[in-house]
N, C-alpha and C positions, 0 to 999 in steps of 0.2 A: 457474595457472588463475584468473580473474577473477571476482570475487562474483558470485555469479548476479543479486542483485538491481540489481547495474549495468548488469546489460542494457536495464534499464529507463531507462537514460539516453537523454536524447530529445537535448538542447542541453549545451555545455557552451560554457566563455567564449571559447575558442579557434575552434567552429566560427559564433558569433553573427558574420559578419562587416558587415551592411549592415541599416539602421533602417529596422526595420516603418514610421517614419512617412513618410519623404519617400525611400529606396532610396538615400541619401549613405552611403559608407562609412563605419562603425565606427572610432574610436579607440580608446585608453585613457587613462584619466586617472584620477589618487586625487581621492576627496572627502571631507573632513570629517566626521562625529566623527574615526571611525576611519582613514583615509587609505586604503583597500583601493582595491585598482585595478578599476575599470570599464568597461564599454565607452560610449563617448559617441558620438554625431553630430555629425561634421565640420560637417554644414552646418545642423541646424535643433535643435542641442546638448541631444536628447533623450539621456536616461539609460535604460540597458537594465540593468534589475537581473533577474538570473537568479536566479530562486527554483526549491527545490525542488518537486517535484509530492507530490501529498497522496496516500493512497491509507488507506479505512476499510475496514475488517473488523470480522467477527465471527465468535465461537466460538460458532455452535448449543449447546444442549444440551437434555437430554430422560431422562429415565428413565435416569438415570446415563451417556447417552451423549454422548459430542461428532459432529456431523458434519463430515466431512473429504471435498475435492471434488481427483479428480486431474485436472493441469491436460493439455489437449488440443493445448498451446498453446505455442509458447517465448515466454520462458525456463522452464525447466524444464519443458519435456513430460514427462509421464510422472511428475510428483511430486506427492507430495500436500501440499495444504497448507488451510485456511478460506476461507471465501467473502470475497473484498474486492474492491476495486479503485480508482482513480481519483475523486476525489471534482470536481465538476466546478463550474466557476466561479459563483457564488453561490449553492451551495445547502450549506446546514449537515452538519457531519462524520458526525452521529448520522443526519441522510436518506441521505447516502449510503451507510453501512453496512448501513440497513436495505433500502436500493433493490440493491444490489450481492447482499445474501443471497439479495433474491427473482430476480431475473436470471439469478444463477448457481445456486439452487436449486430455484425453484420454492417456496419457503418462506416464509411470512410471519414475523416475527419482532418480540418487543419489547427492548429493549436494557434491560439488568437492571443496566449499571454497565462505568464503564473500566476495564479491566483494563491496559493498558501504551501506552506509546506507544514505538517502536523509530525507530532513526536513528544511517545509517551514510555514509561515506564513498561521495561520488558513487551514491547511491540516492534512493528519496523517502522521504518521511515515512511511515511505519507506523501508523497510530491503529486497536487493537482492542476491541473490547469484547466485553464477555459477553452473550450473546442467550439468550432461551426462545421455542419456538414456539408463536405465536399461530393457525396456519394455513396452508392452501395443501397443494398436490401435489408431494411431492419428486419432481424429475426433475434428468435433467444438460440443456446448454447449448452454444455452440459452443465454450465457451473450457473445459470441461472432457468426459471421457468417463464418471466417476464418481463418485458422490454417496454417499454411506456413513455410516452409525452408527459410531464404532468405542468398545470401552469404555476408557480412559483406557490398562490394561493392553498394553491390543491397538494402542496408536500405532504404526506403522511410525517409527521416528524415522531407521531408515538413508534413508529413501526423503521422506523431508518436500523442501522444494520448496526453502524460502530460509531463512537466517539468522533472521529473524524470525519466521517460522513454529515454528521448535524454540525459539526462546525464547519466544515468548509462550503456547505448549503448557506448557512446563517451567512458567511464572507462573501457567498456569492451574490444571495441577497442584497449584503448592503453594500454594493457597486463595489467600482473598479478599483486595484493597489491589491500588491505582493503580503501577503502574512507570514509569518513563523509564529507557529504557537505550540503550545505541547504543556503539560501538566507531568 
């Protein structure tokens, strides 16, 4: 069965075949430092470097609770995971975490510190943090059906959404300090 959070794979190097700038097909070719192979333009020898996509969260809390949103949505319908998402071309990781909690919860939020960053084989970038609520009306959204307090005890961990999600719960768990992890 295939990581769920590779479903979130959009491009990969094999289906990049023809350049965004002038529609001349795709090669390959290594370049310098490192020699890795890339996809080049035949004809107007533009460089296509496929980077990962970003995606920021956060873990609400509140009166010893964390909120947890289950998703409405594949991948993982039906699982629960923290409010995040997609961070979008020039706006900073910490706006987008905080834009993502309110979208998907209804919840204003201050970012109180990073708590990890996760990253795995053909997925995106993970960047969480730790939030408290400054405001706003909890509700759910299209990409989820539910919005929840749960107390640390009470995680569903059979039922969590992605790989990331149960580790950065587990780091949140066990207290305070920055992660980088990835498999």
């Amino acid at each position: 069965m295939p990581d769920p959070e590779s479903s979130y794979r959009i491009l990969s190097p094999s289906t990049i075949r023809f350049c965004p700038l002038c529609a001349a097909p795709l090669g390959r070719q290594r370049f310098p430092p490192d020699h890795r192979e890339q996809a080049v333009c035949s004809r107007c020898g533009f460089v296509f470097y496929l980077s990962p996509k970003l995606v920021a969260a956060t873990i609400p809390e509140q009166d010893g609770q964390i909120l947890l949103t289950r998703r409405s949505i594949d991948p993982s319908k039906g699982k629960w995971t923290f409010p995040g998402g997609f961070v979008d071309f020039g706006e900073r990781m910490v706006d987008a975490a905080i834009r993502e909690t309110l979208e998907e919860t209804g919840l204003e939020v201050s970012v109180t510190g990073l708590l990890g960053v996760y990253s795995y084989t053909d997925s995106p970038v993970i960047v969480v943090y730790r939030a408290s609520v400054t405001g706003g009306t909890l509700a759910t959204c299209a990409e989820n059906d539910a919005v929840e307090w749960v107390k640390p005890a009470d995680i569903p961990w059979t039922e969590l959404a992605f790989p990331s999600t149960h580790e950065a719960l587990g780091h949140f768990l066990s207290g305070p300090g920055e992660r980088t992890t990835g498999r």
